[in-house]
N, CA, C and O atoms as a GROMACS GRO file, in nm:
protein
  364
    1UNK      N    1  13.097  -5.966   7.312
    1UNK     CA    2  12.994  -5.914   7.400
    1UNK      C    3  12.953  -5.775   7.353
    1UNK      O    4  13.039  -5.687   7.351
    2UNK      N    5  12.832  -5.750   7.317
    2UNK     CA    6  12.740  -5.621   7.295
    2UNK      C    7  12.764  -5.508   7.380
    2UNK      O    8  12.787  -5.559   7.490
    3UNK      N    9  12.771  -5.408   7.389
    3UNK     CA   10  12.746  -5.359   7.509
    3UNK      C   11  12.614  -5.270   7.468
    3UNK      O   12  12.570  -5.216   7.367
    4UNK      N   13  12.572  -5.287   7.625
    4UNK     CA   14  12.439  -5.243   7.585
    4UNK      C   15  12.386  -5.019   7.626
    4UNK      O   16  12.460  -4.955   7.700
    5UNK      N   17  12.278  -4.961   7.571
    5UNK     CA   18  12.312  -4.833   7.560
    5UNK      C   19  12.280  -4.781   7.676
    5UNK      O   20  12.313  -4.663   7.690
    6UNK      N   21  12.220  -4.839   7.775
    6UNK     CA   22  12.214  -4.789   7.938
    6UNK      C   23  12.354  -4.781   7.982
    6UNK      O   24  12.383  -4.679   8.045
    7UNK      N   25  12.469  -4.888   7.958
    7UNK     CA   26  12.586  -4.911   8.086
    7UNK      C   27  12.698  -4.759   8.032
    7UNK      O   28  12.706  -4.693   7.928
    8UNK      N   29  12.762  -4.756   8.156
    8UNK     CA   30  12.887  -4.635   8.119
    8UNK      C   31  12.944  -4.691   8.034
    8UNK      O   32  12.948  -4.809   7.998
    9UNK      N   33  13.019  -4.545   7.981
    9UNK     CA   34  13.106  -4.629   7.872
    9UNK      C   35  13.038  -4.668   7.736
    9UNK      O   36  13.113  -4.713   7.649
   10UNK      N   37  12.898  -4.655   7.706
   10UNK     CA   38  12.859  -4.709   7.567
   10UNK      C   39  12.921  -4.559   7.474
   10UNK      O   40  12.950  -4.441   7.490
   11UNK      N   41  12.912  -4.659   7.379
   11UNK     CA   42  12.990  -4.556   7.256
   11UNK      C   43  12.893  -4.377   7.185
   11UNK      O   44  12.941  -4.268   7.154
   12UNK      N   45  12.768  -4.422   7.186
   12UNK     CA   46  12.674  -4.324   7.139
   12UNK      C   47  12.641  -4.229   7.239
   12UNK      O   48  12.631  -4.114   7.197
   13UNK      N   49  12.614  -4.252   7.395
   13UNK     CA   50  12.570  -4.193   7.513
   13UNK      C   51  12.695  -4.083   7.532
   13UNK      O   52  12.695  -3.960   7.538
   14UNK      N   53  12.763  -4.148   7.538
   14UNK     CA   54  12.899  -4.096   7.614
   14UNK      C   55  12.978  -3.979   7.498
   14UNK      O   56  13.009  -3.868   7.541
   15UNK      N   57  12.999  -4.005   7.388
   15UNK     CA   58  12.980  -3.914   7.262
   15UNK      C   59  12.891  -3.829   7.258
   15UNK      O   60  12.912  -3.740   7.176
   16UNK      N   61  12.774  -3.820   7.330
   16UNK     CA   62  12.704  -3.724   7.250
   16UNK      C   63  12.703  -3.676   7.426
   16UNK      O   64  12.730  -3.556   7.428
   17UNK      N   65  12.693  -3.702   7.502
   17UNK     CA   66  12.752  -3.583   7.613
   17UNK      C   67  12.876  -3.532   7.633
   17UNK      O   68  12.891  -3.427   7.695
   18UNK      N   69  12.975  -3.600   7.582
   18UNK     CA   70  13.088  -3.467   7.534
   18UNK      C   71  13.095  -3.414   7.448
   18UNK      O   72  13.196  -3.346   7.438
   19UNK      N   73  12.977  -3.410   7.310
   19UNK     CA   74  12.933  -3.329   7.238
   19UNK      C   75  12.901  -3.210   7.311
   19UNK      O   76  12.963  -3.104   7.307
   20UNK      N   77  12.775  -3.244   7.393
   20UNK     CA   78  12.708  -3.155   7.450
   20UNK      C   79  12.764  -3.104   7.543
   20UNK      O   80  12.705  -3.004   7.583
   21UNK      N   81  12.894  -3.140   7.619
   21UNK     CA   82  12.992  -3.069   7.701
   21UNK      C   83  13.047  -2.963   7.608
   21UNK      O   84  13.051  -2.844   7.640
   22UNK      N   85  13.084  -3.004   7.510
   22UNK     CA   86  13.191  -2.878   7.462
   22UNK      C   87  13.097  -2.763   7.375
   22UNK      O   88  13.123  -2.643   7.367
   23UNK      N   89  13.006  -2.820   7.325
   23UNK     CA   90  12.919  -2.719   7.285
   23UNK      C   91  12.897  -2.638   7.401
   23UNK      O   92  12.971  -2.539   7.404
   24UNK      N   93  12.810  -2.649   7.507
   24UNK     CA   94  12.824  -2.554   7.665
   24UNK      C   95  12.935  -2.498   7.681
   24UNK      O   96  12.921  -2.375   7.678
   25UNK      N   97  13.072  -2.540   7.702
   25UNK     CA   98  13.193  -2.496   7.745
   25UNK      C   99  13.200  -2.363   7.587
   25UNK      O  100  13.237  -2.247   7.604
   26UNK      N  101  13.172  -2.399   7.500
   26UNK     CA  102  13.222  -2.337   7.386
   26UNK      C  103  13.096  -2.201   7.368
   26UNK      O  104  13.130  -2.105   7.299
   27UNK      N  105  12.970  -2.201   7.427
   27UNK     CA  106  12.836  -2.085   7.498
   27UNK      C  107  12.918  -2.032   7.567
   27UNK      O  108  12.954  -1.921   7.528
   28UNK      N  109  12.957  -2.066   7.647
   28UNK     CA  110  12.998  -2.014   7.743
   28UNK      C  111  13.151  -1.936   7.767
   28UNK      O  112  13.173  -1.840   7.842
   29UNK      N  113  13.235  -1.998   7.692
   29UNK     CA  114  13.349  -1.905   7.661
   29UNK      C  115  13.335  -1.815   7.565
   29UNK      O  116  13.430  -1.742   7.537
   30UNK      N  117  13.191  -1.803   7.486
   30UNK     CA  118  13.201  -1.706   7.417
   30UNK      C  119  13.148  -1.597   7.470
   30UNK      O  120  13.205  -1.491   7.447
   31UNK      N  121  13.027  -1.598   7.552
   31UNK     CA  122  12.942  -1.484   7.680
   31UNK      C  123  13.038  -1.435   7.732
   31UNK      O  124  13.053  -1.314   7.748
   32UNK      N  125  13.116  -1.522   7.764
   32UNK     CA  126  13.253  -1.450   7.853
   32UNK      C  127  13.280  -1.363   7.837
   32UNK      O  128  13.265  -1.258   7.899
   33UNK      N  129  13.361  -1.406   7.682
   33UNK     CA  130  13.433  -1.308   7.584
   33UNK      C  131  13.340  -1.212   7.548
   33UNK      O  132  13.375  -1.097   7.574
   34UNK      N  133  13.249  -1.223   7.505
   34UNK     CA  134  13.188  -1.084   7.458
   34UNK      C  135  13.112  -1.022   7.583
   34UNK      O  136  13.105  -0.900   7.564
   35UNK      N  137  13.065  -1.051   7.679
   35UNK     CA  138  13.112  -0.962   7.805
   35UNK      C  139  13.239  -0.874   7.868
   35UNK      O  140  13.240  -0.750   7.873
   36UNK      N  141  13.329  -0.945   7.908
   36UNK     CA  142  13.470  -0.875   7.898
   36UNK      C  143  13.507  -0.742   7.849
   36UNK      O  144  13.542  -0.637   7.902
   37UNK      N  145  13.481  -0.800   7.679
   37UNK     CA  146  13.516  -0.707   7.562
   37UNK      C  147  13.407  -0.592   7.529
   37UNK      O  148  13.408  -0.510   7.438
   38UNK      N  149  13.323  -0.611   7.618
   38UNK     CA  150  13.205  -0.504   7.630
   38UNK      C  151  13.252  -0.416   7.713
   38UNK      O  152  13.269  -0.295   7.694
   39UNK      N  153  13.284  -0.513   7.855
   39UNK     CA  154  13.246  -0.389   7.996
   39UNK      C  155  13.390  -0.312   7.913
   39UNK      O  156  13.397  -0.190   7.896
   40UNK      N  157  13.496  -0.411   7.868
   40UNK     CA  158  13.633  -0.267   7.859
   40UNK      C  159  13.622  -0.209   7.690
   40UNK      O  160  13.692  -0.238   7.593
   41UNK      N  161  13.559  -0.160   7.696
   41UNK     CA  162  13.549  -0.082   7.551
   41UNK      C  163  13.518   0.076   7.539
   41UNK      O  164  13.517   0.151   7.442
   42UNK      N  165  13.496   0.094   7.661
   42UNK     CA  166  13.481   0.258   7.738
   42UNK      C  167  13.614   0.294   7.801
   42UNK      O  168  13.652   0.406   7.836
   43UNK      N  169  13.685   0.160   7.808
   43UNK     CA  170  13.836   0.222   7.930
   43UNK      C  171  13.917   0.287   7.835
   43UNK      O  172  13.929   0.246   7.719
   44UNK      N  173  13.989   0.414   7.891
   44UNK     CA  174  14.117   0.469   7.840
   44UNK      C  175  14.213   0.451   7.892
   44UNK      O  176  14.208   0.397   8.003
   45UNK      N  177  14.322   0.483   7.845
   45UNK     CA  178  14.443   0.474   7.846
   45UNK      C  179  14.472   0.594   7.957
   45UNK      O  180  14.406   0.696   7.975
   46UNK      N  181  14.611   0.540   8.034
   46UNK     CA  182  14.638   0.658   8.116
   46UNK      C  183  14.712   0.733   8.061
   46UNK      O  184  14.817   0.686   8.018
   47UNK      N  185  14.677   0.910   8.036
   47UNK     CA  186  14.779   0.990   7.990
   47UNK      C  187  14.970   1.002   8.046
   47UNK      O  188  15.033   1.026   8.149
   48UNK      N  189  14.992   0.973   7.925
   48UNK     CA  190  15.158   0.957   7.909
   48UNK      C  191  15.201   1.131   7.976
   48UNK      O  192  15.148   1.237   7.943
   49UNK      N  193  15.317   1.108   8.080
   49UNK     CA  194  15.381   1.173   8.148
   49UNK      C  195  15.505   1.227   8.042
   49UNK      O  196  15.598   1.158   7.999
   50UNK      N  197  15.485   1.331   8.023
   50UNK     CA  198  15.565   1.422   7.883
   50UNK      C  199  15.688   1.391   7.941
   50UNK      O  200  15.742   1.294   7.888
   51UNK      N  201  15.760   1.450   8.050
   51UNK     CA  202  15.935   1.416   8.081
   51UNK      C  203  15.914   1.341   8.181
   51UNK      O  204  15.851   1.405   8.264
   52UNK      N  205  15.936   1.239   8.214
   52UNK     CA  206  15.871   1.122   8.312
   52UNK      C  207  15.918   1.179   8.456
   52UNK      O  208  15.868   1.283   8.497
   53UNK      N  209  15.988   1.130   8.511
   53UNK     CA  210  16.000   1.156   8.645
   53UNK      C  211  16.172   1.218   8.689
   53UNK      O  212  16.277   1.160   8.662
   54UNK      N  213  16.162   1.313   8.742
   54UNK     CA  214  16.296   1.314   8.808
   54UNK      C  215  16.343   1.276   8.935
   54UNK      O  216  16.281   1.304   9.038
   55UNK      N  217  16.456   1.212   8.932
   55UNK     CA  218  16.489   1.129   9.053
   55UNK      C  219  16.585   1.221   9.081
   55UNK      O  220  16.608   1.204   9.201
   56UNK      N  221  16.641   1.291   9.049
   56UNK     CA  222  16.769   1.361   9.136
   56UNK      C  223  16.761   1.431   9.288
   56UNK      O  224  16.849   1.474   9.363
   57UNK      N  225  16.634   1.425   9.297
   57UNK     CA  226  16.629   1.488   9.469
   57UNK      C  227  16.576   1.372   9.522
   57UNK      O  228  16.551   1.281   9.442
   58UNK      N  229  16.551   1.353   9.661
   58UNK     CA  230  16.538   1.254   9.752
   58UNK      C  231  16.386   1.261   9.703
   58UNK      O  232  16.353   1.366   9.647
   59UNK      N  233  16.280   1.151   9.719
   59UNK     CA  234  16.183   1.120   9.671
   59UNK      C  235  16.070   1.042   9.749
   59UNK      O  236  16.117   0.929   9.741
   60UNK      N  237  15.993   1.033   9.794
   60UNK     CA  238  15.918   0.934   9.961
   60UNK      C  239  15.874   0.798   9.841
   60UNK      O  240  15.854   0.686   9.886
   61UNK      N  241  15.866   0.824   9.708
   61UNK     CA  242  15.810   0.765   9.622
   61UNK      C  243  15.935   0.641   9.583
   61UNK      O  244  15.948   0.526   9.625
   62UNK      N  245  15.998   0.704   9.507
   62UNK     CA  246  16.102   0.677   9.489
   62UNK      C  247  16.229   0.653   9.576
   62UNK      O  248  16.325   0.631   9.502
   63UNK      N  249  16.255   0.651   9.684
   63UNK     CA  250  16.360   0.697   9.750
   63UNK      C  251  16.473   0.779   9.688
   63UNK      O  252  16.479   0.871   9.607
   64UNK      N  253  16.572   0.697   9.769
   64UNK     CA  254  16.741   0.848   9.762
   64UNK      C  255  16.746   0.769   9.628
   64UNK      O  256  16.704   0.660   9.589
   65UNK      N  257  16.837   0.907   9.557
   65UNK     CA  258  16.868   0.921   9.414
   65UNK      C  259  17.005   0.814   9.387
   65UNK      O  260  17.091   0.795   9.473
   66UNK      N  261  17.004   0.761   9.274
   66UNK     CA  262  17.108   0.675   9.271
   66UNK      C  263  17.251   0.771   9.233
   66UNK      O  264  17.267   0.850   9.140
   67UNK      N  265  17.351   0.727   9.350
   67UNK     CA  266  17.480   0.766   9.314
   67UNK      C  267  17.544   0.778   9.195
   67UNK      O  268  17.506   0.705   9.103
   68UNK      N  269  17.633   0.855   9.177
   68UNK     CA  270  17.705   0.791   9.064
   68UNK      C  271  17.811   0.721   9.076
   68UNK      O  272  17.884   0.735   9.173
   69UNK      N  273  17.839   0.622   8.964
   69UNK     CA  274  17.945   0.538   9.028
   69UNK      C  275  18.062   0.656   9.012
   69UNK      O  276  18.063   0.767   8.959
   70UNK      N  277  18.176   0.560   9.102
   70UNK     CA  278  18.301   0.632   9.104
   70UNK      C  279  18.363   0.598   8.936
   70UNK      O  280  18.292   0.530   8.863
   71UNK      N  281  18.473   0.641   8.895
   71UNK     CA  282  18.526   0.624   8.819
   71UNK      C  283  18.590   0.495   8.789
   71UNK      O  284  18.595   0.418   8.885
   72UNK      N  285  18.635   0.457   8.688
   72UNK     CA  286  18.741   0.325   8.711
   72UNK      C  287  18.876   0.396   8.694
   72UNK      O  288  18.873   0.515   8.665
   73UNK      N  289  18.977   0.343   8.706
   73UNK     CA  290  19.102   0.355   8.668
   73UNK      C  291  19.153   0.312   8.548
   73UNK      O  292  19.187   0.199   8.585
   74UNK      N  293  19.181   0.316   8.444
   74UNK     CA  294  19.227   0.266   8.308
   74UNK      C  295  19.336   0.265   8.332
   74UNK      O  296  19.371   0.349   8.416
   75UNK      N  297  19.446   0.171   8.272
   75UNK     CA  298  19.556   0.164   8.223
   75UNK      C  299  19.614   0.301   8.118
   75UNK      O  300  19.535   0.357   8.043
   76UNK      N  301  19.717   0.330   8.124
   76UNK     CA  302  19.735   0.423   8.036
   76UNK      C  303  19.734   0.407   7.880
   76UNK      O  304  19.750   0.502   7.804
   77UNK      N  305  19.712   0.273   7.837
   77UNK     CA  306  19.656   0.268   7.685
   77UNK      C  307  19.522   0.296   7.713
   77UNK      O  308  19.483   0.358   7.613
   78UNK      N  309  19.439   0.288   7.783
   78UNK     CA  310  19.275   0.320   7.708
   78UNK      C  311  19.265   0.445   7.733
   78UNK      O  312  19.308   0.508   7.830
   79UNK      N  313  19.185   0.495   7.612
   79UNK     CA  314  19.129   0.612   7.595
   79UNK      C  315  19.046   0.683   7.725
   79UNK      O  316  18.985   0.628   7.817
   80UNK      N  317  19.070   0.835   7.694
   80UNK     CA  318  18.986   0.868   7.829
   80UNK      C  319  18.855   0.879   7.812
   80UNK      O  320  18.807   0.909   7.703
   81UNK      N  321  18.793   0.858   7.904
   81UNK     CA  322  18.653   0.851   7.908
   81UNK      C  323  18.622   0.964   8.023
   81UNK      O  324  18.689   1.014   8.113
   82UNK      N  325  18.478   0.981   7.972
   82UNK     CA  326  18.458   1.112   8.071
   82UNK      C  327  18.332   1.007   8.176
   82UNK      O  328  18.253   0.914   8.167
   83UNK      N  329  18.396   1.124   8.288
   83UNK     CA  330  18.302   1.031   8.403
   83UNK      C  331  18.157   1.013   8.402
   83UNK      O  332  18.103   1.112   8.353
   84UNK      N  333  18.085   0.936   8.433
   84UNK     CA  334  17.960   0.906   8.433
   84UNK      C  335  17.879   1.050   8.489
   84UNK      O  336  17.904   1.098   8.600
   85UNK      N  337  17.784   1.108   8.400
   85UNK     CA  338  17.722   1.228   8.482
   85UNK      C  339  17.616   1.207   8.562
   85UNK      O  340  17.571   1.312   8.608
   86UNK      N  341  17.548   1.087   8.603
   86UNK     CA  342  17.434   1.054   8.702
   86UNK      C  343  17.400   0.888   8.682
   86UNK      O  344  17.475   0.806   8.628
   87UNK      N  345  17.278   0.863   8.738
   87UNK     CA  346  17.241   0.736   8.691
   87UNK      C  347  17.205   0.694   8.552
   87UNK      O  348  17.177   0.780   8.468
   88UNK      N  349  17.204   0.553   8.519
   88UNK     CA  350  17.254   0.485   8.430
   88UNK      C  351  17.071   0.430   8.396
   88UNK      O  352  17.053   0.318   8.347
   89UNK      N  353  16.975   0.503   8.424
   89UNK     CA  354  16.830   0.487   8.434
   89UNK      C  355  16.754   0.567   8.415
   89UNK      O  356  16.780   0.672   8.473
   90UNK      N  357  16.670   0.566   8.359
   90UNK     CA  358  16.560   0.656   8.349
   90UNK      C  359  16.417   0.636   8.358
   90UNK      O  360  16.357   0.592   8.260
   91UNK      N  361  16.345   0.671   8.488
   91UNK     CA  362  16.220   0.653   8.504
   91UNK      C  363  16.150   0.726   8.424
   91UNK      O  364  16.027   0.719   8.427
   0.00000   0.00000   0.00000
């Protein structure tokens, strides 16, 4: 059986509108893109904070400063270690 070029589904119709789909889809993701890459081509960067932030005082931003931990206890073979001097972070 033939099929004929009016019904869905014929081989030439249906090919050449998902031709013509992806050609559109493929206009059109490119406007996108070179819109996009237009409007941000004026944006800067936010200036970098020289010593970033100090947390050691109470903060509304940040809240309370992180403790330091307590010490551990070692066995008397491990070496001494000196206690932790603040947090283990740096904003």
């Amino acid at each position: 059986m033939e099929s004929k070029p009016d019904e869905p589904g014929s081989g030439s119709a249906s090919a050449t509108r998902l031709i013509v789909f992806y050609v559109a889809l493929a206009v059109l993701t490119a406007v996108v893109s070179f819109v996009v890459i237009k409007k941000g081509a004026d944006e800067k960067p936010q200036p970098a904070i020289a010593a970033g932030y100090d947390a050691s005082a109470p903060n509304p931003c940040l809240g309370e400063p992180a403790r330091p931990a307590k010490a551990v206890t070692l066995p008397s073979t491990a070496p001494a270690q000196a206690p932790p001097s603040g947090p283990s972070f740096d904003l």
